[in-house]
N, C-alpha and C positions, 0 to 999 in steps of 0.2 A: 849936515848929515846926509850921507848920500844914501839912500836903501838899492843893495842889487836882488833883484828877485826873479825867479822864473814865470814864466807865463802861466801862472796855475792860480785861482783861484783863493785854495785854501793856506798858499805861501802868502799871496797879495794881502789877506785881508788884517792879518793883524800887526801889519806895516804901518797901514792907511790910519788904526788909529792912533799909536806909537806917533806917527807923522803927525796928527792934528794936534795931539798933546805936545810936543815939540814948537809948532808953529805959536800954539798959544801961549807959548813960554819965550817966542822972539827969534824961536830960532829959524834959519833955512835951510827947507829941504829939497830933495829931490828923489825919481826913479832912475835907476837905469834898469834895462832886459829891453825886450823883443818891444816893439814898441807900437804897434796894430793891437795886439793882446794886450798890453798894458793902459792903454786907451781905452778897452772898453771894462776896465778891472780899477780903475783908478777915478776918484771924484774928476770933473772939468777941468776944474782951476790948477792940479796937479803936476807938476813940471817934470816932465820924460823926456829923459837921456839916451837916441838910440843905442840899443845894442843886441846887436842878433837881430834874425829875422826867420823868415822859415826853414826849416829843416827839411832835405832832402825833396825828393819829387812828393807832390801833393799836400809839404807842410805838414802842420799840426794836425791837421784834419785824418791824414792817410798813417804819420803816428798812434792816433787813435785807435783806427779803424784796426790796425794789426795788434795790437796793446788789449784791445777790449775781451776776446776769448780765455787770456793766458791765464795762468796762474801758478801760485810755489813759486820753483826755483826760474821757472822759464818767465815768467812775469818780471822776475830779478834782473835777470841776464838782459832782458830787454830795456826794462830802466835804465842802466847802467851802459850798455852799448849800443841802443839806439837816441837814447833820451838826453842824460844828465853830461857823459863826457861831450856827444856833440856838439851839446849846447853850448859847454862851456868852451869847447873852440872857436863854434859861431859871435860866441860874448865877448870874448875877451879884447880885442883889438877894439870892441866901441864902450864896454866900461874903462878901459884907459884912456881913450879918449874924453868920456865924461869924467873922469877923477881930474884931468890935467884943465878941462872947462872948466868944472864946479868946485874947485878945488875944496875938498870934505877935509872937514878936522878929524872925522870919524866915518868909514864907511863900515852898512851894517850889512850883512852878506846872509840870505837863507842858506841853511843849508846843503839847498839841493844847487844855489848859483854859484859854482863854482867857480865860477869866472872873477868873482869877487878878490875873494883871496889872492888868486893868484894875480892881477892887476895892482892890488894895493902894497902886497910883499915887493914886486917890481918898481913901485913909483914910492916905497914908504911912508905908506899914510895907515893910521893905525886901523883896525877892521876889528869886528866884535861880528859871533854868531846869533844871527837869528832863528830860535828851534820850533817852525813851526809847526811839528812833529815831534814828543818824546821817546820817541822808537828804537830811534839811535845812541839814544842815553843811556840802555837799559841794556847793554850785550847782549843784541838782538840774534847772533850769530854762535852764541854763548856753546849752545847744543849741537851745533853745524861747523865744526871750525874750515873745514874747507872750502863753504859757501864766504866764510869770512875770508879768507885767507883770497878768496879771488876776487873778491870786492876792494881789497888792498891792494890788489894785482889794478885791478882798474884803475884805482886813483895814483897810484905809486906811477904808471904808464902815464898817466893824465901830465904829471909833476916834472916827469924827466923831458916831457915833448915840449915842456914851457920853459925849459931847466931851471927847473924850481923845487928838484928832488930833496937839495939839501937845504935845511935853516942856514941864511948868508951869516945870520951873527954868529950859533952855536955849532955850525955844522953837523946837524942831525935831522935828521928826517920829520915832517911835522902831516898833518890833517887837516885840510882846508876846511873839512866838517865842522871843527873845533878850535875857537878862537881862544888865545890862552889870557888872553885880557879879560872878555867876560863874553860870556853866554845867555842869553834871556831865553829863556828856557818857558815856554807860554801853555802852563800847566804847574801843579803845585805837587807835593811829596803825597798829598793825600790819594790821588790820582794814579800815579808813576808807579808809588811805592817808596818804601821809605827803607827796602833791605841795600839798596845800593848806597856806598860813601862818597857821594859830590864833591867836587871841591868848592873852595869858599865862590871865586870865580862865576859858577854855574847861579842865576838868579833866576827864582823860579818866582814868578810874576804874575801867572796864571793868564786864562783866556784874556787877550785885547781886543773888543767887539767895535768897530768904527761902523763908518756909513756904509750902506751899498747900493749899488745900482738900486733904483723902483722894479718893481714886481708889478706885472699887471694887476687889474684889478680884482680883489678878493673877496670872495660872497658872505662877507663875515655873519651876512643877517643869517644866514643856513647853518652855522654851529648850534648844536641842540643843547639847552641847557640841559637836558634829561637823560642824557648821555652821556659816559665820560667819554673824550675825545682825544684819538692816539694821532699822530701826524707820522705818513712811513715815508722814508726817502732815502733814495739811494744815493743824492749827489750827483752833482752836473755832469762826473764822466762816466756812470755806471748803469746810464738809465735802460739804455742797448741792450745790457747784458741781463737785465734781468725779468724777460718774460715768462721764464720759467717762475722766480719769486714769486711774480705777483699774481700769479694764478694761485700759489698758498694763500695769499694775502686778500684775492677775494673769496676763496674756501671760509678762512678766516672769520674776514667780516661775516659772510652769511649765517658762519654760529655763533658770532657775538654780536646781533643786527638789533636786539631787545636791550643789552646792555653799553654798547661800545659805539662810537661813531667815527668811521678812519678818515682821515685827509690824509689822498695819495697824492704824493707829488712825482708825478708819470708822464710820458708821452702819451696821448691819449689814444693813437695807433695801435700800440703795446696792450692796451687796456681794452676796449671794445664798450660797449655797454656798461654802467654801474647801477644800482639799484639807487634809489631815490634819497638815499638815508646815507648814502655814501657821496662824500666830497673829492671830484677828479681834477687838478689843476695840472696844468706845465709846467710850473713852477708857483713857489708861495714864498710871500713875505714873511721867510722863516724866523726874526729875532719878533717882527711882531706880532706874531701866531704863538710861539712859546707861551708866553706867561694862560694864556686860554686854552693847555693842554697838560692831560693827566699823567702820557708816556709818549715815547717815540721808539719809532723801529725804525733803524737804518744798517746801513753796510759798518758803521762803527770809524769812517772818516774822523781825525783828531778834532775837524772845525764841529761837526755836531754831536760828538758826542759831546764835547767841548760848552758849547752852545745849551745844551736838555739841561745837564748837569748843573750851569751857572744860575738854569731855572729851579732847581731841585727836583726835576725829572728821572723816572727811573729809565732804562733802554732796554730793547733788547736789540741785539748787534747778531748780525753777517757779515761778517764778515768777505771779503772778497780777497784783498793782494796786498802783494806793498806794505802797508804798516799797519793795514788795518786787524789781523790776526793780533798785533801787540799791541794794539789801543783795545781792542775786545777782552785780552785777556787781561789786563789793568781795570776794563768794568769788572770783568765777577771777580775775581782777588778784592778790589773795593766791595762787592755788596752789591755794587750800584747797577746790577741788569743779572739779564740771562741772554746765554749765546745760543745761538740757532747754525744748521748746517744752511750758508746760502743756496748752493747747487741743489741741495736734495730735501729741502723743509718742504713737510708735508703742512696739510691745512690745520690737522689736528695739532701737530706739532706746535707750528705759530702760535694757533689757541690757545694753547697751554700756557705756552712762554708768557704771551699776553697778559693771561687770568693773574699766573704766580708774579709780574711785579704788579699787576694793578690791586691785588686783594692780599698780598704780604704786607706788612707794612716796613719790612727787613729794606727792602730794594726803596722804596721810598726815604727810610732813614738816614740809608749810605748816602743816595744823591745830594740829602740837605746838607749831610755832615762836608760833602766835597763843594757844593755850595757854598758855606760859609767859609773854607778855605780859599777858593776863587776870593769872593769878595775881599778879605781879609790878605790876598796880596797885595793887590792895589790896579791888577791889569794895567793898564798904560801910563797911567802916571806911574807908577813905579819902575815899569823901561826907560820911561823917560827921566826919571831921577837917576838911574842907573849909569844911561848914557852920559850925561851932564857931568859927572864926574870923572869922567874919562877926559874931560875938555879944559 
């Protein structure tokens, strides 16, 4: 099995464990993508297939830096033509190259790597979607059709430059997004929603949680039993963007300093001084913090809402860009949170949010009930049965 991934995080991780479960079944696997980025997104022992490497003057780094103010439609536009198609031109010549090395009985392709698809249509080797995102499942564009209709324009552009517009077998048009063999779709109907008709194809498997990098170290002894304890995070590319947040979020804490105890996970720049009772990190050992926490507030990222949820945590979500508006509105349709405005949350506002899932017991019930659906798919042993049948 060969995984193509993009250099991001929250595509990487539910690969990694997909791969281990794989490994521990005999099989062999590998990465292809960017290969600096995938090196520090992938265990040691992990076998990386160059392909791609930095984009444009200043790399990933100066993509960021113009990526992090946007948002809506302009956020889109920039995904899309400064991010995903270039990448997939930067990819494509070294995932062909690792497909004709590593020769895969199966290559598994995220969504957003489109270099995937179109290397393995060329060399026919079969290829299966990896969704590490439900966004795209749900006709995200359903209400915009002409935001859709150019996002087709993008990819349909992408297809004719590879000439790869037309399926060689049926001669019709196809979506590198959507693999017609099978989709692991790493999220469950309880989640998504259950109003859209999937095909059989689409295997929803729910979150797959593998290893990650070490997290420096965490002051676990300073969690108050006395306190119920909310962990907020915005995720490793939004932390920039959100100084304005986290001044709600120490408003916040200050009226919930007798009841609530926050673990921000911030830049500590961004942050300045915290009160004594309030826990500041750069980062935290987020799968091992879970189980010792009552709620989370974050931007509504699919890995953590993902992540609270498989604990039976309630959220509340900000939303920011990109998919995260449609992972946000899949919490409150579930139950399972309350949305906040990111840009313009007041401190009362958060408080509020805060109060109503920790003292409902509505927003706690949805999270267990989407909980025992997680468990109940199987997460990676079940991609991994999934896959295996394809072989």
């Amino acid at each position: 099995m060969l995984f193509t991934v993009p250099p991001l995080a929250g595509h990487v991780n539910p690969t990694v464990a997909v791969g281990a479960e794989l490994v521990a079944r005999g099989h062999e696997i590998a990465w292809t993508g960017p290969p600096s980025a995938l090196a520090r997104l992938l265990p040691a022992q992990a076998r990386i297939l160059p392909a791609g490497e930095e984009l444009g003057a200043g790399g990933y780094a100066a993509l960021h830096d113009s990526w992090r103010d946007l948002r809506g439609v302009g956020a889109l536009r920039f995904l899309w033509e400064e991010a995903l198609v270039p990448l997939a031109r930067a990819m494509v010549p070294g995932v062909a190259r690792a497909v004709r090395a590593f020769g895969p009985d199966v290559l598994v392709a995220d969504q957003q790597a489109l270099a995937g698809p179109l290397a393995a249509r060329r060399l026919g080797v079969p290829w299966v979607t990896s969704a590490s995102t439900s966004a795209e499942l749900t006709r995200p564009f359903a209400d915009f059709p002409k935001v859709g209709e150019w996002v087709a324009g993008q990819i349909s552009g992408l297809l004719a430059e590879f000439g790869a517009a037309r399926d060689p077998v049926r001669g019709a048009g196809w979506d590198p997004r959507f693999s017609e063999r099978l989709v692991l779709v790493f999220s469950t109907p309880e989640l998504v929603g259950t109003a859209a008709d999937f095909p059989p194809h689409y295997a929803f498997v729910g979150p797959a949680f593998g290893a990650r990098p070490a997290a420096p170290g965490f002051p676990w002894q300073r969690l108050d039993p006395a306190r119920r304890r909310v962990l907020v995070s915005l995720g490793t590319l939004n932390q920039a963007a959100g100084a304005r947040f986290y001044g709600a979020v120490l408003g916040a804490a200050e009226r919930l300093a007798d009841q609530v105890q926050f673990v921000l996970a911030a830049p500590a720049a961004l942050i300045g001084d915290v009160p004594d009772h309030m826990l500041l990190q750069e980062s935290v050992p987020q799968l091992e913090l879970l189980p010792h926490l009552d709620a989370v507030v974050c931007h509504a990222g699919h890995n953590t809402v993902c992540e609270a949820l498989a604990h039976g945590l309630p959220l509340v979500v900000a939303p920011i860009r990109d998919d995260q508006p449609i992972v946000a509105r899949q919490v409150t349709l579930a139950g399972a949170g309350v949305r906040v405005r990111f840009g313009r949350t007041r401190a009362e506002e958060l408080r509020d949010a805060l109060t109503a899932v920790l003292d409902d017991p509505g927003p706690r019930r949805a999270a267990r009930r989407i909980q025992a659906s997680f468990a109940a798919a199987g997460g990676a042993a079940a991609a991994a049965d999934r896959l295996e049948k394809l072989l």
